[in-house]
Jmol script that loads the backbone (N, CA, C; Angstrom):
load data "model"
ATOM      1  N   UNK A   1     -13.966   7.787  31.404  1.00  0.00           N
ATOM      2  CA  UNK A   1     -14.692   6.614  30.975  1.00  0.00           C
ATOM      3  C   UNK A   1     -14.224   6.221  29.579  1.00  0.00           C
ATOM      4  N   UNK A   2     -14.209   5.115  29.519  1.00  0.00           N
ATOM      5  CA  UNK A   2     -13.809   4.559  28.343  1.00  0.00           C
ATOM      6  C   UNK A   2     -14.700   4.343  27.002  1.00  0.00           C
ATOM      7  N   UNK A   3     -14.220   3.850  26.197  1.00  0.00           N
ATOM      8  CA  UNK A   3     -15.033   4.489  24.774  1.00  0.00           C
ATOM      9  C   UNK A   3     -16.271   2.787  24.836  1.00  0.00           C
ATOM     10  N   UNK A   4     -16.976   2.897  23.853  1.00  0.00           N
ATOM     11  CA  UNK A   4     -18.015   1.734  24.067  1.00  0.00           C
ATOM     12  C   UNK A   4     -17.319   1.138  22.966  1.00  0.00           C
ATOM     13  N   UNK A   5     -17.617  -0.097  22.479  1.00  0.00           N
ATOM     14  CA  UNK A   5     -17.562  -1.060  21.464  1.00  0.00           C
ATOM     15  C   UNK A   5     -17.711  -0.281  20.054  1.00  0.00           C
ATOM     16  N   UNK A   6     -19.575   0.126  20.280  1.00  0.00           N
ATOM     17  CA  UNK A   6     -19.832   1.060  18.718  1.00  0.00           C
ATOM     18  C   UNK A   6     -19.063   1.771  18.506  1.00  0.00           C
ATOM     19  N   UNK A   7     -17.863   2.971  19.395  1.00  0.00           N
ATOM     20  CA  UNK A   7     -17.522   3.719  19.303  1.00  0.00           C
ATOM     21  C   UNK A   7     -15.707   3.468  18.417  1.00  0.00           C
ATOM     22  N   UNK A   8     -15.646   2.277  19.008  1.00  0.00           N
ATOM     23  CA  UNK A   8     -14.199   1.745  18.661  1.00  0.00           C
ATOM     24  C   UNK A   8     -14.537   0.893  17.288  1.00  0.00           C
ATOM     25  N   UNK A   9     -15.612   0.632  16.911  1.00  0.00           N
ATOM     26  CA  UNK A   9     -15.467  -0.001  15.510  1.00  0.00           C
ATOM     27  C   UNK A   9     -16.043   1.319  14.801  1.00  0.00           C
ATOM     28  N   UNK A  10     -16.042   2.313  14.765  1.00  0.00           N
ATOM     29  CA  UNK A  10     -16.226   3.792  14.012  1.00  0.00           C
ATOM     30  C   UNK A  10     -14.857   4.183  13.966  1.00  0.00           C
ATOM     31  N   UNK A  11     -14.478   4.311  14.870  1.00  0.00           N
ATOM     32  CA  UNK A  11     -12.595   4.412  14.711  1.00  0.00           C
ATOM     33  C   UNK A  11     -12.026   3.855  13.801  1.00  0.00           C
ATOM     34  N   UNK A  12     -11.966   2.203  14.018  1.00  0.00           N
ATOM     35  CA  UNK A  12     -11.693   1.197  12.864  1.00  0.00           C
ATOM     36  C   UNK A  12     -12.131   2.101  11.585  1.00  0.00           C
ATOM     37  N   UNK A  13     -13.396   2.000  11.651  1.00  0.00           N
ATOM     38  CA  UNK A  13     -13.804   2.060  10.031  1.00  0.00           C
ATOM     39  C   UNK A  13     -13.449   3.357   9.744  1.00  0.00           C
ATOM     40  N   UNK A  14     -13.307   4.033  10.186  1.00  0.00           N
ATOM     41  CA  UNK A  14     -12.972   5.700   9.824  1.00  0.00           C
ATOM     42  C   UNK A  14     -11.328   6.010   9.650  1.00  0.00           C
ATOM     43  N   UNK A  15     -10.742   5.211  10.221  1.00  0.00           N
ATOM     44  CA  UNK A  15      -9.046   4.658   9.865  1.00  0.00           C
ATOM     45  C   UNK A  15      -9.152   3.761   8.493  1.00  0.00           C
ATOM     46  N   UNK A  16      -9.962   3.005   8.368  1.00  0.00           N
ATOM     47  CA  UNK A  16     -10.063   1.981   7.352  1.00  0.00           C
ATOM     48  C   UNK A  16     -10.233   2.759   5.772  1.00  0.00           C
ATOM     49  N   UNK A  17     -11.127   3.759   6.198  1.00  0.00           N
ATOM     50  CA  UNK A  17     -11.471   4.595   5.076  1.00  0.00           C
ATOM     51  C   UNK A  17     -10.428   5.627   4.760  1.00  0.00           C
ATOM     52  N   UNK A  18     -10.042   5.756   5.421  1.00  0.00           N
ATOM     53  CA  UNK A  18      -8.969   6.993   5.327  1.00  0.00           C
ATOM     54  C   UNK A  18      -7.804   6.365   4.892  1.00  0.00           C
ATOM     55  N   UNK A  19      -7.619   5.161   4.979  1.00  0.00           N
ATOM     56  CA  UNK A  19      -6.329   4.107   4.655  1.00  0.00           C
ATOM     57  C   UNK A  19      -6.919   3.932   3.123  1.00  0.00           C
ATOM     58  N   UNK A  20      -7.963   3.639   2.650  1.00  0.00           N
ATOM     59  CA  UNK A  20      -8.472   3.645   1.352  1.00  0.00           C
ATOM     60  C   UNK A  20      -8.324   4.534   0.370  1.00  0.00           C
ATOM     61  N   UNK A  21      -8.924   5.909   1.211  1.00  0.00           N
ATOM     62  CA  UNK A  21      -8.498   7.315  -0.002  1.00  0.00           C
ATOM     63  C   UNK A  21      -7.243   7.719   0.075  1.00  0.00           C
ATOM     64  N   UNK A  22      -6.256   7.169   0.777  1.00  0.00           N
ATOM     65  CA  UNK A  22      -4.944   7.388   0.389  1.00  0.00           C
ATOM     66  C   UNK A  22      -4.034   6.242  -0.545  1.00  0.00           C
ATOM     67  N   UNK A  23      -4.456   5.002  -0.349  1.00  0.00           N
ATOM     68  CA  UNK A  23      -4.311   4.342  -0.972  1.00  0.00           C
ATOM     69  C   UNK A  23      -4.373   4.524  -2.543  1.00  0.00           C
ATOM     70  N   UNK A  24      -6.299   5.170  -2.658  1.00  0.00           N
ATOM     71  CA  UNK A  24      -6.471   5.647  -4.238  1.00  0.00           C
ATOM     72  C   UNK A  24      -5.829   6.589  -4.930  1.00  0.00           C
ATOM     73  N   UNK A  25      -5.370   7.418  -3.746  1.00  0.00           N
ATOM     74  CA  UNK A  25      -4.345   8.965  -3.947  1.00  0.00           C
ATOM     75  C   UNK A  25      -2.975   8.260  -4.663  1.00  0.00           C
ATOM     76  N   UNK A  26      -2.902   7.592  -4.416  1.00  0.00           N
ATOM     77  CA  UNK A  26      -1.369   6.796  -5.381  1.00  0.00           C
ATOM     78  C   UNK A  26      -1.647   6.619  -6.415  1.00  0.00           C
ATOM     79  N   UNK A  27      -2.476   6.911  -7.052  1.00  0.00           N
ATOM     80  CA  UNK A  27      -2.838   6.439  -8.723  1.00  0.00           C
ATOM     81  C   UNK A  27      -3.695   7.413  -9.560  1.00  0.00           C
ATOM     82  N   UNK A  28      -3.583   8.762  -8.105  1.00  0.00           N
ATOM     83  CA  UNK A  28      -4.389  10.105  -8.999  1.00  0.00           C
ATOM     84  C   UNK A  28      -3.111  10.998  -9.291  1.00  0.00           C
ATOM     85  N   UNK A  29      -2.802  10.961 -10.045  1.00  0.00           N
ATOM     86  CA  UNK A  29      -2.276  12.163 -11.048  1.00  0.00           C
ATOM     87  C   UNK A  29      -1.932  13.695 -10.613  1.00  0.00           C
ATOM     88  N   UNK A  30      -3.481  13.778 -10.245  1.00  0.00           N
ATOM     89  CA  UNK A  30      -4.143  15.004 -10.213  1.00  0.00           C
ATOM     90  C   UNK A  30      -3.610  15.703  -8.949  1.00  0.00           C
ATOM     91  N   UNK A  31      -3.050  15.335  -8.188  1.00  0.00           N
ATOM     92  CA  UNK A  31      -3.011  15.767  -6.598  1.00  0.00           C
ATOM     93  C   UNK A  31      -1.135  15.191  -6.430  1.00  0.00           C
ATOM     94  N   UNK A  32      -0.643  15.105  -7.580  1.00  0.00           N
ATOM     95  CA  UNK A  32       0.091  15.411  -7.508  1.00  0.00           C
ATOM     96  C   UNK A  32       1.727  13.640  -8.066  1.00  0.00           C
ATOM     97  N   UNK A  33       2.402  13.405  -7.696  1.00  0.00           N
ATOM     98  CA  UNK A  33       3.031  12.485  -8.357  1.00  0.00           C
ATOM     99  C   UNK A  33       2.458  10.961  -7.989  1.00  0.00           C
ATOM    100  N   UNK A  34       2.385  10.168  -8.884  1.00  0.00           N
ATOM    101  CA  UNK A  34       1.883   8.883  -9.123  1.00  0.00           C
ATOM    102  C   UNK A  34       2.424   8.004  -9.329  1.00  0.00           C
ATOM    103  N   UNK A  35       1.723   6.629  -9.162  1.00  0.00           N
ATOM    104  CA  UNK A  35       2.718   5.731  -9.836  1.00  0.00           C
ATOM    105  C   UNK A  35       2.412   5.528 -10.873  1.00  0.00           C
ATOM    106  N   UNK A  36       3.474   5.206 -12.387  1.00  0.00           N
ATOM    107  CA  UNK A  36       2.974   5.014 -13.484  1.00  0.00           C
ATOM    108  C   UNK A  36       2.343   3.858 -13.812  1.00  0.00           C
ATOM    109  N   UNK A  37       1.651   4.133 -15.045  1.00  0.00           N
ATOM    110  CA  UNK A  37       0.953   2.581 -15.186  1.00  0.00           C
ATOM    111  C   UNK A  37       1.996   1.163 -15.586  1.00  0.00           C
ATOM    112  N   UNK A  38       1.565   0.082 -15.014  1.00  0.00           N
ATOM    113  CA  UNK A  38       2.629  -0.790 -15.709  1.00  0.00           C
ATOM    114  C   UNK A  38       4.434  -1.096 -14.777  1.00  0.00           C
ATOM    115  N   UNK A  39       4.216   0.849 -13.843  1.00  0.00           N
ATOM    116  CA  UNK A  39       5.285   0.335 -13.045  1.00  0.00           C
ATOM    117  C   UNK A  39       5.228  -0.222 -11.704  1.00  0.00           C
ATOM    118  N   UNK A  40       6.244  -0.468 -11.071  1.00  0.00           N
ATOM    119  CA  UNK A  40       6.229  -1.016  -9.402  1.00  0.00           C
ATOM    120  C   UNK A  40       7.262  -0.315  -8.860  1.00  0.00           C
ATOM    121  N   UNK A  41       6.270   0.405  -7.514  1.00  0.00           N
ATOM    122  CA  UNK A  41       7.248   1.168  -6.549  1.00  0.00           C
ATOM    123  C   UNK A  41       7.352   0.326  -4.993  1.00  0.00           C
ATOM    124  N   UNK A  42       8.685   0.487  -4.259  1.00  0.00           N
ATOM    125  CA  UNK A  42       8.571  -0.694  -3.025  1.00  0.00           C
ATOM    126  C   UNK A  42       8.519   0.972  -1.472  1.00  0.00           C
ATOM    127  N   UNK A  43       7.534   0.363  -1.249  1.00  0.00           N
ATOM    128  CA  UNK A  43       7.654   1.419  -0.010  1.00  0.00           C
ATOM    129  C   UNK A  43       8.509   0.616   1.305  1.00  0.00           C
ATOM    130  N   UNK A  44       9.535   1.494   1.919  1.00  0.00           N
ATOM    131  CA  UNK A  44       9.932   0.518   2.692  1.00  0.00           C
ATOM    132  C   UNK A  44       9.810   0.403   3.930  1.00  0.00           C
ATOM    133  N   UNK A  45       9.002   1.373   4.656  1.00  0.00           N
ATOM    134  CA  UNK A  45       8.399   1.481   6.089  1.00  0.00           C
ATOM    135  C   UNK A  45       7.377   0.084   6.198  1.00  0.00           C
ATOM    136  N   UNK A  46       6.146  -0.409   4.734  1.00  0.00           N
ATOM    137  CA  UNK A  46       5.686  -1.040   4.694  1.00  0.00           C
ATOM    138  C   UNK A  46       5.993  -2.151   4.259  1.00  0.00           C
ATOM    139  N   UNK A  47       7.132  -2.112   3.649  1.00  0.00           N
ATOM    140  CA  UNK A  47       7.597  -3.557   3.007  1.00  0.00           C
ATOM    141  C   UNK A  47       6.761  -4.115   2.082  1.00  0.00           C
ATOM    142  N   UNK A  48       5.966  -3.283   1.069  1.00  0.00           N
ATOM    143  CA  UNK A  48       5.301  -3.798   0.244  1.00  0.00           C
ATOM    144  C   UNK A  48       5.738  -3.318  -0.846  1.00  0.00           C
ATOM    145  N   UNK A  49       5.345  -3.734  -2.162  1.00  0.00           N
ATOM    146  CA  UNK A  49       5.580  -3.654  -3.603  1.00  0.00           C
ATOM    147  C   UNK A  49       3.973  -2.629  -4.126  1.00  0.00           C
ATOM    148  N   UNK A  50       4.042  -1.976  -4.440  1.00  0.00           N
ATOM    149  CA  UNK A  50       2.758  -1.445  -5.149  1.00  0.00           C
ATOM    150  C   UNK A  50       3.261  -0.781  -6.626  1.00  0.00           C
ATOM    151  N   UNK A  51       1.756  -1.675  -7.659  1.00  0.00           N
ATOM    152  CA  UNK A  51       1.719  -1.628  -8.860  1.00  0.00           C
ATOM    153  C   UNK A  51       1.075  -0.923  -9.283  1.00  0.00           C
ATOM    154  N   UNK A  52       1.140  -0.228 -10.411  1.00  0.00           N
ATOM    155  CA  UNK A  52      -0.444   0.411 -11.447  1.00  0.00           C
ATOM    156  C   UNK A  52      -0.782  -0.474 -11.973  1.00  0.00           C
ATOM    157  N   UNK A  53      -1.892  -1.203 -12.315  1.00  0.00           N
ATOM    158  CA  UNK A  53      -1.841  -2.441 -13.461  1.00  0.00           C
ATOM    159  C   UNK A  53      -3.354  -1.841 -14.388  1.00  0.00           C
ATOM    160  N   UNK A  54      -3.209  -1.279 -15.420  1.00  0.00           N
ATOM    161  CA  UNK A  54      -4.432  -0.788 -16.084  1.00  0.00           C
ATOM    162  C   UNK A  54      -4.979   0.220 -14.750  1.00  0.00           C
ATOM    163  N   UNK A  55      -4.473   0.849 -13.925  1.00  0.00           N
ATOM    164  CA  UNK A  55      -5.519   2.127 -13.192  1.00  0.00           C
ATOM    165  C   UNK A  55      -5.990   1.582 -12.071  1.00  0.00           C
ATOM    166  N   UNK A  56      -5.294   0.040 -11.780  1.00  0.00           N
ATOM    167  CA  UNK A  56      -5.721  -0.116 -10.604  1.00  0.00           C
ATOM    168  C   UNK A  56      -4.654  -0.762  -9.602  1.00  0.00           C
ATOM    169  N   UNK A  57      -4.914  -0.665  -8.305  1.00  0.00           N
ATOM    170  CA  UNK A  57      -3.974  -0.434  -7.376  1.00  0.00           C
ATOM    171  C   UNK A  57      -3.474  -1.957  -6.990  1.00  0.00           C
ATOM    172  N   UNK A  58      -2.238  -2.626  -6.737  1.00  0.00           N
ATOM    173  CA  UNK A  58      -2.144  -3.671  -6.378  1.00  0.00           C
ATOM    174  C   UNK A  58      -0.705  -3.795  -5.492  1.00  0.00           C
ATOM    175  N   UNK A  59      -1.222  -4.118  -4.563  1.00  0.00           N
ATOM    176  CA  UNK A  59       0.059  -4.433  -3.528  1.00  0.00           C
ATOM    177  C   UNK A  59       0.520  -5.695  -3.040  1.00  0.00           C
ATOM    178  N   UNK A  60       1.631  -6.220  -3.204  1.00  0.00           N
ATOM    179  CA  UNK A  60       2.167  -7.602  -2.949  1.00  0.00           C
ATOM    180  C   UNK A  60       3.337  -7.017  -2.003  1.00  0.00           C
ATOM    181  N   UNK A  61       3.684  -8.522  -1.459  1.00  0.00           N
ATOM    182  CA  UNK A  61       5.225  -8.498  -0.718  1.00  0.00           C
ATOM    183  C   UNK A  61       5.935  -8.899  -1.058  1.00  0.00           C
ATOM    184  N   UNK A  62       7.298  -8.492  -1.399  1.00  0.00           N
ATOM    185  CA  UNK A  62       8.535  -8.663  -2.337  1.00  0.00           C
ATOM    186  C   UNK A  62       8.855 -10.296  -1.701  1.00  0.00           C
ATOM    187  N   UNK A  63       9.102 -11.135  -3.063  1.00  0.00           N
ATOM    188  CA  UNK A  63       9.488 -12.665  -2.451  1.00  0.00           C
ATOM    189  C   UNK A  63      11.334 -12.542  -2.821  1.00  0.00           C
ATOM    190  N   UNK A  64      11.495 -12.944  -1.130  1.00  0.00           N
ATOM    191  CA  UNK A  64      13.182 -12.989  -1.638  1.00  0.00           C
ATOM    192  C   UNK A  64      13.852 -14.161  -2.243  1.00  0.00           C
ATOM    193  N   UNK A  65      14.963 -13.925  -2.941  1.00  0.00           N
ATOM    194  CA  UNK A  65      15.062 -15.231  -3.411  1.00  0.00           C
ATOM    195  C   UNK A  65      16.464 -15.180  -3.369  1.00  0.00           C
ATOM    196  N   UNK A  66      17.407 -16.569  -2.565  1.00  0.00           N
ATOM    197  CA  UNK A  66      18.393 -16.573  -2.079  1.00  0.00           C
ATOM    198  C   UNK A  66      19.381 -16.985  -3.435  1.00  0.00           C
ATOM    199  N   UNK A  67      20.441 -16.317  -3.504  1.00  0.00           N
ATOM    200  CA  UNK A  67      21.331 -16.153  -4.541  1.00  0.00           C
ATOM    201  C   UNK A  67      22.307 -17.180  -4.268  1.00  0.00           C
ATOM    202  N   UNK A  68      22.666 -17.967  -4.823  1.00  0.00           N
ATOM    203  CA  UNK A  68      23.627 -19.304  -4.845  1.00  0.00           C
ATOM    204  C   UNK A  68      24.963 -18.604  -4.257  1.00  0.00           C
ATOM    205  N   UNK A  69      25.544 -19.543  -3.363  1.00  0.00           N
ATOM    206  CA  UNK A  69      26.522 -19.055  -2.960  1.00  0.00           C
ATOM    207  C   UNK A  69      28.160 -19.250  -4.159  1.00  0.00           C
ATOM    208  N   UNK A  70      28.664 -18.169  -3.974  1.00  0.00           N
ATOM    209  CA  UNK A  70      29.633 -17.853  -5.487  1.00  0.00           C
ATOM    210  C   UNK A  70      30.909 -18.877  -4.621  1.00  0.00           C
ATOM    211  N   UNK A  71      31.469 -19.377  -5.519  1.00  0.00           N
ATOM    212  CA  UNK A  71      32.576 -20.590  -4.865  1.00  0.00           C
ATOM    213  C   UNK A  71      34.171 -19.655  -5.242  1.00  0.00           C
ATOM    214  N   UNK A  72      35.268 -19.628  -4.494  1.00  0.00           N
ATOM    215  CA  UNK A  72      36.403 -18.815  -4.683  1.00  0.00           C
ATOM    216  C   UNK A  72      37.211 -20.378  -5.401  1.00  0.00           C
TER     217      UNK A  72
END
end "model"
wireframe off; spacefill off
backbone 0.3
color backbone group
Protein backbone atom coordinates (compact mmCIF):
# COMPACT_ATOMS: atom_id res chain seq x y z
CA UNK A 1 0.00 0.00 0.00
CA UNK A 2 1.04 3.20 -0.77
CA UNK A 3 2.06 6.05 1.49
CA UNK A 4 -0.96 8.75 2.27
CA UNK A 5 -0.59 12.47 1.36
CA UNK A 6 0.30 13.39 5.30
CA UNK A 7 2.87 10.93 4.99
CA UNK A 8 4.59 12.31 1.75
CA UNK A 9 4.56 15.95 2.89
CA UNK A 10 6.63 14.67 6.24
CA UNK A 11 9.09 13.30 3.76
CA UNK A 12 9.17 16.68 1.99
CA UNK A 13 9.62 18.48 5.12
CA UNK A 14 12.05 16.14 6.74
CA UNK A 15 14.27 16.32 3.34
CA UNK A 16 13.63 20.07 3.50
CA UNK A 17 15.11 20.22 6.94
CA UNK A 18 17.86 18.16 6.47
CA UNK A 19 18.69 20.24 3.19
CA UNK A 20 18.74 23.26 5.76
CA UNK A 21 21.19 21.86 8.47
CA UNK A 22 23.50 21.09 5.84
CA UNK A 23 23.21 24.03 4.16
CA UNK A 24 24.07 25.86 7.76
CA UNK A 25 26.98 23.21 8.08
CA UNK A 26 28.79 25.35 5.29
CA UNK A 27 29.38 28.24 7.46
CA UNK A 28 30.19 26.23 10.80
CA UNK A 29 33.74 26.15 11.34
CA UNK A 30 33.35 23.89 13.98
CA UNK A 31 32.58 20.56 12.18
CA UNK A 32 35.06 21.10 10.14
CA UNK A 33 36.17 23.30 6.70
CA UNK A 34 34.05 26.37 5.71
CA UNK A 35 33.51 28.87 3.57
CA UNK A 36 35.30 32.03 4.43
CA UNK A 37 33.63 35.13 5.12
CA UNK A 38 33.48 37.54 2.18
CA UNK A 39 34.44 34.49 -0.10
CA UNK A 40 32.51 32.56 -3.02
CA UNK A 41 32.75 28.88 -3.61
CA UNK A 42 30.90 27.32 -7.04
CA UNK A 43 29.66 23.79 -6.37
CA UNK A 44 29.38 22.10 -9.59
CA UNK A 45 26.95 19.12 -9.31
CA UNK A 46 24.60 22.14 -8.31
CA UNK A 47 25.63 24.82 -10.45
CA UNK A 48 25.39 27.31 -7.86
CA UNK A 49 27.71 30.05 -6.43
CA UNK A 50 27.62 30.09 -2.53
CA UNK A 51 28.78 33.10 -0.41
CA UNK A 52 29.63 33.94 3.34
CA UNK A 53 28.37 37.48 3.47
CA UNK A 54 28.75 38.66 7.32
CA UNK A 55 27.83 34.73 8.63
CA UNK A 56 25.24 34.30 6.42
CA UNK A 57 24.59 31.89 3.71
CA UNK A 58 23.79 33.06 0.12
CA UNK A 59 23.44 31.17 -3.02
CA UNK A 60 23.09 32.57 -6.59
CA UNK A 61 23.61 31.13 -10.17
CA UNK A 62 26.71 32.04 -11.95
CA UNK A 63 25.52 34.64 -14.91
CA UNK A 64 27.51 33.80 -18.03
CA UNK A 65 28.70 36.37 -19.96
CA UNK A 66 29.68 35.86 -23.63
CA UNK A 67 33.24 37.06 -24.47
CA UNK A 68 33.50 39.08 -27.81
CA UNK A 69 34.64 37.17 -30.46
CA UNK A 70 38.73 37.89 -30.94
CA UNK A 71 39.15 38.87 -34.87
CA UNK A 72 42.57 37.11 -36.60
Amino acid sequence: MGQTLAQKFETVHAADEAGKAALADLLNPETGEAIAPGEAVFDVSSKQVYTNDNGKLTRTKPRIIQAPKATS
